[in-house]
C-alpha positions in Angstrom: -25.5 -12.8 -58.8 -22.9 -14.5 -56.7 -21.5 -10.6 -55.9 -24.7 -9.8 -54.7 -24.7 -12.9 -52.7 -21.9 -12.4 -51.2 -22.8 -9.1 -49.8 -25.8 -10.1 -48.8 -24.4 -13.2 -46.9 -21.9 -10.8 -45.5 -24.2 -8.5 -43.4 -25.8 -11.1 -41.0 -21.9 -12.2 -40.3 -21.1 -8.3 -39.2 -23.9 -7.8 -37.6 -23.3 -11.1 -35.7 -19.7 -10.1 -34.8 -20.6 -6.9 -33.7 -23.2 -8.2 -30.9 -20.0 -10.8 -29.9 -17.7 -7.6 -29.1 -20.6 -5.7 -27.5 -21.4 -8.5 -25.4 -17.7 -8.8 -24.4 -17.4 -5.0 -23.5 -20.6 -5.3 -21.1 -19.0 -8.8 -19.2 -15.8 -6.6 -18.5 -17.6 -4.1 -17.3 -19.5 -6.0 -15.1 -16.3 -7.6 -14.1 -14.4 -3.9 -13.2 -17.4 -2.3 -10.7 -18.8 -5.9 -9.3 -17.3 -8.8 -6.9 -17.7 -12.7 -6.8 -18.6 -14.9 -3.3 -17.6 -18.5 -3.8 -16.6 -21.3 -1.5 -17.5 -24.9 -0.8 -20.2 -26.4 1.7 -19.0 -29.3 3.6 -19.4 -31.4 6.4 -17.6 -31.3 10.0 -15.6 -34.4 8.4 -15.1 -32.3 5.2 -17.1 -34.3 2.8 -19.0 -32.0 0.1 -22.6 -31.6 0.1 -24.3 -30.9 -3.4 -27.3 -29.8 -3.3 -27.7 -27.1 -0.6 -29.0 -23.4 -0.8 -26.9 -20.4 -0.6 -28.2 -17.2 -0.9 -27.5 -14.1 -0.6 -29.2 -10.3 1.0 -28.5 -6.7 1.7 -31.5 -4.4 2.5 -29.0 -1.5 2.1 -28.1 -2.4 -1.3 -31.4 -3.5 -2.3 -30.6 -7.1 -3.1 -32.8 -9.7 -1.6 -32.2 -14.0 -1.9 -29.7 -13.7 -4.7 -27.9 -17.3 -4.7 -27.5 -20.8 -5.9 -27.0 -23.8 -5.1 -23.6 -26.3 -5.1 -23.2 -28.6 -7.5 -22.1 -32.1 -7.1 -18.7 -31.2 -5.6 -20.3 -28.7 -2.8 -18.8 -25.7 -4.5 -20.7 -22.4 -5.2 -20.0 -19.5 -6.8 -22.2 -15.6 -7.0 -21.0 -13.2 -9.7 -21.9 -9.3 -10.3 -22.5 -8.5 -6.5 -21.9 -4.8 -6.3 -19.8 -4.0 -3.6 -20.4 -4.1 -0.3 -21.7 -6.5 2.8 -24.3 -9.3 2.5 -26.4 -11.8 5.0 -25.2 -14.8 3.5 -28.0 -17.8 4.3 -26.4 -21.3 4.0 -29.5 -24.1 4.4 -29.7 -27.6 3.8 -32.2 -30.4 5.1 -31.2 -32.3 8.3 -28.1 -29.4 8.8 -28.5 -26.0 10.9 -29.0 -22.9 9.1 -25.9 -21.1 8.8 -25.6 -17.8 8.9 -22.9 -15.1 8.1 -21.9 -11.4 7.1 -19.4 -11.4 3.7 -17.8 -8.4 2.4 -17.9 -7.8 -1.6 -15.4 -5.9 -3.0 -14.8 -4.5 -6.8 -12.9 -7.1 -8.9 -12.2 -9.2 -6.2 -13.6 -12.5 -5.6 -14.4 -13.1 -1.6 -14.0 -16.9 -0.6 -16.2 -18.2 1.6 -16.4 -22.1 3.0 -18.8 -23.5 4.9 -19.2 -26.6 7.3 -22.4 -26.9 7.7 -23.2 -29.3 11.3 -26.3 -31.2 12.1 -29.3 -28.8 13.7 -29.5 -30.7 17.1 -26.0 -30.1 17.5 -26.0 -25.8 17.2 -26.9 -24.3 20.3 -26.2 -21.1 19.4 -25.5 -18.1 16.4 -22.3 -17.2 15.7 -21.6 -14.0 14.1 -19.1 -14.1 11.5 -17.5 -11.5 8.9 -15.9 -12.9 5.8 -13.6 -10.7 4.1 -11.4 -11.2 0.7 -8.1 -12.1 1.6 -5.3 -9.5 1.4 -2.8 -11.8 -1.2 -4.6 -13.6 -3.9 -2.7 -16.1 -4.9 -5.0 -16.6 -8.1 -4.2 -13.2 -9.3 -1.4 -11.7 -10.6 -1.7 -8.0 -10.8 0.2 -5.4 -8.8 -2.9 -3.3 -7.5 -4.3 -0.8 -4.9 -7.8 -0.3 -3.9 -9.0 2.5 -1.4 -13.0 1.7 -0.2 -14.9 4.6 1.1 -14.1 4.0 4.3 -10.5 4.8 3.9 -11.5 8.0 1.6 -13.8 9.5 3.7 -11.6 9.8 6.7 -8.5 11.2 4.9 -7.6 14.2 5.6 -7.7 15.6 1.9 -7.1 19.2 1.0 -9.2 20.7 -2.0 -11.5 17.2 -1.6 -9.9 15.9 -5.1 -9.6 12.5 -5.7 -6.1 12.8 -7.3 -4.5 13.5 -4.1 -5.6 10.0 -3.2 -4.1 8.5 -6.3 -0.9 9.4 -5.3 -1.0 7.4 -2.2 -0.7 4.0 -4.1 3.5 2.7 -4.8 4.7 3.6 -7.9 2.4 6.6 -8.4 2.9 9.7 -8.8 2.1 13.4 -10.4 5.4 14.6 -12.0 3.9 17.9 -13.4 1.5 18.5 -10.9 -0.8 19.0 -13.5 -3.2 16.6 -11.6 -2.8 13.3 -14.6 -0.9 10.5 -12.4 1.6 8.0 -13.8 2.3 5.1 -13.0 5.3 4.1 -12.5 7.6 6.7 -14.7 5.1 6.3 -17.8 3.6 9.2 -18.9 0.3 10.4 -17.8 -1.5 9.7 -21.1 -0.7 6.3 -20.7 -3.3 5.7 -17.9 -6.4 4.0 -18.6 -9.5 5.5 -16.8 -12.8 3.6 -15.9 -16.0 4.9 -14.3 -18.1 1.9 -13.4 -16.6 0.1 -15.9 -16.7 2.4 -18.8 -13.7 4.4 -20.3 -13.9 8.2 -19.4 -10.5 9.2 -21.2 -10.5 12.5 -23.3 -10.2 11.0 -26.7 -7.9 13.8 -27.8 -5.7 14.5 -25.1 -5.7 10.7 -23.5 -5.9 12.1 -20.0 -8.8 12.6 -17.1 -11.4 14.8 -17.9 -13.8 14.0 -15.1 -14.4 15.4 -11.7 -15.8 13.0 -9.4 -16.9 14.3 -5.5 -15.5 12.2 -3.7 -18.6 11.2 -1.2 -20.0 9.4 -4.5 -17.2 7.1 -4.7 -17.2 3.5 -3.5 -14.1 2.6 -4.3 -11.4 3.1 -6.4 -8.3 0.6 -8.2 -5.0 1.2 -9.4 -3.5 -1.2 -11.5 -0.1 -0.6 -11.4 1.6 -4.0 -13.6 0.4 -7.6 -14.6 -2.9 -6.6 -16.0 -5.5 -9.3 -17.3 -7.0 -9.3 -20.2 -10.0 -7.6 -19.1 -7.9 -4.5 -19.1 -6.7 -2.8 -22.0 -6.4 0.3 -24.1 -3.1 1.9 -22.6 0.0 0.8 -21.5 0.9 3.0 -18.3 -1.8 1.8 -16.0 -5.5 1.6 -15.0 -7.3 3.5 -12.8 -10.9 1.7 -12.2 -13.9 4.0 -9.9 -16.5 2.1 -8.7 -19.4 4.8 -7.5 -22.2 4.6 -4.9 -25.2 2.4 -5.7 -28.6 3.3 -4.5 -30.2 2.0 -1.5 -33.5 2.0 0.4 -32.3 4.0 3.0 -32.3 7.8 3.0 -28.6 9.3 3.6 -26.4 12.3 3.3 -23.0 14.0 4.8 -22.4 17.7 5.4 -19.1 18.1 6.4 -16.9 21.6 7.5 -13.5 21.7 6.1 -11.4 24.3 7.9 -7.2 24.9 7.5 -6.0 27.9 8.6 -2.0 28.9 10.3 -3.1 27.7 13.9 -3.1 24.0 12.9 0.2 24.4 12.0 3.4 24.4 13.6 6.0 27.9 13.9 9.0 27.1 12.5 12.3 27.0 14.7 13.7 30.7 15.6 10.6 32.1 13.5 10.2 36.1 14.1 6.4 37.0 15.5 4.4 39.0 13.3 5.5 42.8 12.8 4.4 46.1 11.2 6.3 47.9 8.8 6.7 51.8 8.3 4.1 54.4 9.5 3.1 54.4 12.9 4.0 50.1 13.0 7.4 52.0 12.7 7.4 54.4 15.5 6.0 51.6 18.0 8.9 49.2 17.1 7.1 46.5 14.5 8.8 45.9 11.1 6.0 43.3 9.3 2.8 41.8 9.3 2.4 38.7 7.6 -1.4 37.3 7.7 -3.6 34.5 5.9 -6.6 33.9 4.5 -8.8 30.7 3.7 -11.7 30.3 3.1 -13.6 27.3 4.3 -16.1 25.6 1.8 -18.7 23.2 2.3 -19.6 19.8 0.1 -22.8 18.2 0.0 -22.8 14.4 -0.6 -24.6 11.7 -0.3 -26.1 8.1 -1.8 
């Protein structure tokens, strides 16, 4: 009887500490493919002002009045934002609406303050952009992050995005087998994350997937000092955040072209020449020529 018990007893415990460790792996997700806003609301004399209405929009995202509202010590905070910009709407009784554009980016947490000024003294609407800064001084990981922005004005041959990893410090492909590593460790050592979840081939340890590039938003390289919301491999973490969907129809069609006229001859480089036959008898020795063919990707959000 007290066996029995005890098994019984048992299995509401496991199932209990099962949810626990699924809950966990869905906040660290969240945390890898969404940013934070947060900031405080003050005053022109700096003094706090609980109470007031922050909120945030994008019509491109499909987010509309997501927000909060300070506590006691004017400060506010907005988790899982995916990335990308927001009309931020600041409002508070007696004070001027206040208005402003804030960038969200993937792990990063965009700081934002306010001073908020009476509404007979604002004559007019300025038009700020708040971005994350470039050192955070609250975090201590050695990273890179490339936004869309970057990726889809790069130059990239073959339109693979492991050309790109090899632009961050510290990273390389020592094999050219197209598996990175980070900083001498081998290329099974790197962690890979799509929108938060590990896409590593569970044999082999390296990258199986093949993402187009026009459907990523950005992507992270965490090169040393991970935090705890990283784990799994010892080498490094590599962390794609895709393209969300929007209300707004959109596409790309782009033309890639590279052939030997974009590039430069060579110092004291012989022109092209026949060889044998009648090439021969007319005074050519060789004929060198390429081929390439260009290809064409379809993309789009």
């Amino acid at each position: 009887m007290i066996r029995s018990g005890g098994r019984k007893g048992g299995r509401p415990g496991f199932v209990l500490l099962f949810l626990l460790v699924l809950g966990g792996v869905f906040r660290v997700a969240a945390q890898e493919s969404t940013g934070t806003i947060r900031g405080v609301v003050a005053n022109k004399e700096a003094a706090p002002i609980p109470g007031v209405t922050v909120v945030v929009s994008s019509e491109k995202l499909g987010v509309k009045d997501v927000g909060t509202v300070t506590d006691v010590a004017g400060n506010y905070r907005i988790p899982n934002l995916a990335p990308g910009r927001y009309e931020m709407v600041v409002s508070f009784p007696t004070f001027a609406t206040y208005k402003i554009t804030v960038e969200v980016e993937v792990g990063r947490t965009t700081r934002q303050d306010i001073t908020l000024r009476p509404g007979d003294e604002l004559k007019e609407i300025v038009d700020v952009v708040g971005k994350s800064d470039v050192v955070v001084l609250e975090e201590t990981e050695t990273k890179t992050e490339f936004d869309d922005t970057f990726i889809s004005g790069l130059p990239v041959l073959g339109r693979d995005y492991r050309d790109i990893l090899v632009l961050a410090p510290g990273v390389d492909d020592e094999d050219g087998d197209g598996n990175v590593n980070i900083l001498g460790s081998r290329d099974r050592d790197v962690q890979y994350t799509l929108d938060g979840t590990s896409v590593n081939d569970p044999f082999t340890g390296a990258d199986p997937i093949n993402i187009n590039l026009e459907a990523i938003a950005e992507v992270e390289l965490v090169t040393a000092g991970a935090g705890a919301d990283q784990g799994g491999k010892s080498g490094g973490f590599v962390n794609f955040t895709t393209k969300s969907g929007t209300n707004d129809f959109e596409g790309a069609f782009k033309f890639f072209l590279r052939t030997s006229e974009l590039d430069g001859d060579g110092a004291g480089t012989d022109p092209p020449q026949l060889h044998g036959g009648l090439g021969e008898a007319a005074g050519f020795r060789d004929v060198n020529f390429d081929e390439f063919r260009p290809f064409l990707k379809l993309g789009g959000a």
